[in-house]
C-alpha positions in Angstrom: 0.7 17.2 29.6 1.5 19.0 26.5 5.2 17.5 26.6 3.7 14.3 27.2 1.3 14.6 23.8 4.6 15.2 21.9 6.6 12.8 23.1 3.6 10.4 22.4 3.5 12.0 18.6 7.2 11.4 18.3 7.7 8.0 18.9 6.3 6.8 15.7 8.4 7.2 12.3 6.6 9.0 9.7 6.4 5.2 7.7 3.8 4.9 10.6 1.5 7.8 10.2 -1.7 8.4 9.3 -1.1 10.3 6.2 1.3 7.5 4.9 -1.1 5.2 5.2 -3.6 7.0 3.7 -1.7 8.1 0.7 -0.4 4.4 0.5 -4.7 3.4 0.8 -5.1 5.7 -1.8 -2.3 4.1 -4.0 -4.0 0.7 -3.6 -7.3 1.5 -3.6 -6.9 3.3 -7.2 -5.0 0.7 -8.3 -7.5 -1.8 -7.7 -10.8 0.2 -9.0 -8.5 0.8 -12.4 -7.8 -2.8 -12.9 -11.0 -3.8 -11.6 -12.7 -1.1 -14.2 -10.7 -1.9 -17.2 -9.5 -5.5 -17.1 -12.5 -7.4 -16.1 -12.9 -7.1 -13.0 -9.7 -8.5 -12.0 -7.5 -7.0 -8.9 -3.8 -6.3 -8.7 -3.7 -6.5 -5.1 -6.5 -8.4 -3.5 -5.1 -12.0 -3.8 -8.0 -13.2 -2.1 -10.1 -13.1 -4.4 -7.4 -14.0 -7.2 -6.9 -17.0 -5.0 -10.7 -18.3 -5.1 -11.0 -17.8 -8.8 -8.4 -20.1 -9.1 -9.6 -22.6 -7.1 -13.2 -22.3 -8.9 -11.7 -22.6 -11.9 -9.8 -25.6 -11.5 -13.1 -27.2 -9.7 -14.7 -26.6 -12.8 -11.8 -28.3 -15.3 -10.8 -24.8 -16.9 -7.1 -25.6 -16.3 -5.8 -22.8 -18.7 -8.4 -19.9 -17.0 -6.9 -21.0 -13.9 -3.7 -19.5 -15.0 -4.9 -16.1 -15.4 -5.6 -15.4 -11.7 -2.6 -17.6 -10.6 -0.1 -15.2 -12.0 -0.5 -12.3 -9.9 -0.4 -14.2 -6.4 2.9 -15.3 -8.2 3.9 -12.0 -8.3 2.9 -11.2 -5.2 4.9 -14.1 -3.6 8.0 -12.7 -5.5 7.3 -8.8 -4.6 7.2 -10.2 -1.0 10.5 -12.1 -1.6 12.2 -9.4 -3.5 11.3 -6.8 -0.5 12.7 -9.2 1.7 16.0 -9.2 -0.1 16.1 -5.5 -0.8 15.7 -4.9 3.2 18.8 -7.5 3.3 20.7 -5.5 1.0 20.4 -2.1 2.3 20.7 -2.8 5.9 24.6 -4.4 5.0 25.0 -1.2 2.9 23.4 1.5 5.7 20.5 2.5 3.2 17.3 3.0 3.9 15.4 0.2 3.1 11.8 2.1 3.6 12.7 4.9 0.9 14.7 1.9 -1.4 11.4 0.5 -1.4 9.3 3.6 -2.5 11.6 4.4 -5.2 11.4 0.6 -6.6 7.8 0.8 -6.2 7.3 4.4 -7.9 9.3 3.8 -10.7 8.1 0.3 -11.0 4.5 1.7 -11.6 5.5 4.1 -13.8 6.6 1.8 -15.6 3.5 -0.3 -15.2 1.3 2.8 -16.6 3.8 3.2 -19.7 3.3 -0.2 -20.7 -0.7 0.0 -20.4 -0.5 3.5 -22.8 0.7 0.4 -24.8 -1.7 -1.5 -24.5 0.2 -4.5 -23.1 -1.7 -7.3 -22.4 -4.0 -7.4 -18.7 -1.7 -11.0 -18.1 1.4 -9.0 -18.2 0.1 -5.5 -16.3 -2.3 -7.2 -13.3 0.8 -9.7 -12.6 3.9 -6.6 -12.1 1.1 -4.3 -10.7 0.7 -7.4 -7.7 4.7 -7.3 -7.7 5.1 -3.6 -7.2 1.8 -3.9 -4.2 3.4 -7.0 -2.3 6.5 -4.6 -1.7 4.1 -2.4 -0.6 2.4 -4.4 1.5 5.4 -5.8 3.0 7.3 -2.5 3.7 4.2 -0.8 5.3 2.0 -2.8 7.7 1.8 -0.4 11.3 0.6 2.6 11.9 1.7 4.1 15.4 2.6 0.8 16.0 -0.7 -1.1 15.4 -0.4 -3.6 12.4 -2.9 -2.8 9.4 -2.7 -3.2 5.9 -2.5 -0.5 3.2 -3.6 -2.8 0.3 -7.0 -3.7 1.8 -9.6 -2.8 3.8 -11.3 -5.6 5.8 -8.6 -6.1 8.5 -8.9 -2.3 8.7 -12.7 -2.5 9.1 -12.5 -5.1 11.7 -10.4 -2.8 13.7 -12.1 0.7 13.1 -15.5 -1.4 14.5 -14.2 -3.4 17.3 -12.7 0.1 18.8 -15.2 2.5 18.3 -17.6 -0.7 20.0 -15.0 -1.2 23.0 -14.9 2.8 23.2 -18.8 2.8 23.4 -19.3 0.1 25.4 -16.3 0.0 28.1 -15.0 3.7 27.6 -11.8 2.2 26.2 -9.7 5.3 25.3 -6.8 2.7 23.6 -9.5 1.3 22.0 -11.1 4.6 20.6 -7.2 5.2 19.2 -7.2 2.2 16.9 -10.2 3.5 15.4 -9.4 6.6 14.3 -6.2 5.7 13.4 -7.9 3.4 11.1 -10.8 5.5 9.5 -8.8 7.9 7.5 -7.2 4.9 5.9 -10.4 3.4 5.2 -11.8 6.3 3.7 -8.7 7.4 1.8 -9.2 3.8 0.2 -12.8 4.5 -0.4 -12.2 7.6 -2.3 -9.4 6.7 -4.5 -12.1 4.5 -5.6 -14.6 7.0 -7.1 -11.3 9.3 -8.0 -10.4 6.0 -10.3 -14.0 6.4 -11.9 -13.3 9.6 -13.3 -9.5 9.4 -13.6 -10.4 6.5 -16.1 -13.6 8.6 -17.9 -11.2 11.7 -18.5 -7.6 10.1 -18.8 -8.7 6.4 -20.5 -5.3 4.4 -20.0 -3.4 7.2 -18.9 -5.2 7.3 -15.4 -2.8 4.7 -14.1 -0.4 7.6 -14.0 -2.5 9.1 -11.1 -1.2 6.2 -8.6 2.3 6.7 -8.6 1.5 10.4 -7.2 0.3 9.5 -4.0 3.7 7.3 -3.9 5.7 10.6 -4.6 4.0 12.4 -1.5 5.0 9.4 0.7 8.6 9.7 -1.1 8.9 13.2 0.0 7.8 13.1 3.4 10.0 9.8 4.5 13.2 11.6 2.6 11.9 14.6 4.4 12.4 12.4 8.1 15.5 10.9 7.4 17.2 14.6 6.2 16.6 15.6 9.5 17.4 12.8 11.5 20.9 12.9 9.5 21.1 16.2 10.4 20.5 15.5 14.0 22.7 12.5 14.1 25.8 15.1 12.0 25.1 17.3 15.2 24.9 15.0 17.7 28.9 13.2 16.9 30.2 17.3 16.7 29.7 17.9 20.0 
């Protein structure tokens, strides 16, 4: 049984665990409580609700507001696009496409959190912080093989209540597993939230430096994996 458990535990690459997807909720969800804090109300990520204002806006004539939300689902289209070339690119040169990713993405919101100590204009930031979360989004979207979304929370909602109901109701055991792999991402979404509250009280515009953190702990634990699956695979052609 024990051999069984760790074969189980084994399977998944650590892209697919619950701590990267919590540290990758946590990225997300203080990303979107900064923006949503300091630049009125507006989210980086959540292109749903970018995507409504626009149509409200243009229902109502105001053409030119329109613009304001239409920029960072732009940028999201083209961080989705770009990821999709990266992965190109580093599977025809043997890199790894996952850790390519991060590093684009960490130095691309350090970059982002320079240019708000700045103060560059919210029409500049909210668009390249949408970029930096579409790659994101598209690099990471299972855990232990179930699809789920770092960048928002409703999908993962939907599946933390439908399996703990199924686990309650028909003693579904795979059902019970989707929903605690699930939970922690919820709530380390949830609690970047309040951490982006006082990040912003004590830091002011330097609490966007905060996000990129939680990318470097991802950074290290995927560089971590593929050291010692090189190291395995160096073994494995001596003998």
């Amino acid at each position: 049984m024990e051999g069984t458990q760790i074969m189980t535990n084994q399977q998944y690459p650590v892209k697919e665990s619950r701590r990267t997807g919590m540290l990758l909720a946590a990225t997300a969800g203080f990303i979107d409580s900064y923006t949503f804090s300091a630049h009125d109300m507006r989210f980086a990520s959540f292109q749903s609700g970018n995507l409504l204002q626009v149509g409200l806006n243009i229902a109502g004539g105001k053409w030119l507001h329109a613009t304001i939300y239409f920029w960072p689902i732009f940028a999201f289209l083209l961080g989705s696009a770009f990821n999709q070339v990266l992965k190109a690119y580093t599977n025809k040169s043997l890199r790894s496409h996952t850790l390519s990713a991060l590093i684009v993405e960490f130095f691309g919101l350090l970059l982002v959190a320079s240019l708000e100590l700045q103060s560059v204009s919210a029409n500049i930031i909210l668009p390249l912080l949408a970029f930096f979360m579409a790659i994101q989004a598209d690099t990471f979207n299972k855990i232990h093989g179930m699809a789920y979304m770092t960048i928002l929370s409703t999908g993962n909602l939907r599946t933390f209540s439908s399996g703990l109901t199924n686990w309650l109701i028909y003693h579904d055991e795979m059902a019970f597993r989707r929903a605690i792999r699930v939970g922690p991402v919820i709530l380390a979404f949830f609690f970047s939230a309040i951490l982006a509250y006082f990040a912003i009280h004590f830091l002011h515009q330097a609490a966007l430096f905060v996000a990129p953190l939680f990318l470097l702990g991802v950074i290290i634990l995927v560089n971590h994996e593929e050291k010692f699956q090189k190291g395995i695979d160096t073994s494995n052609n001596i003998h």
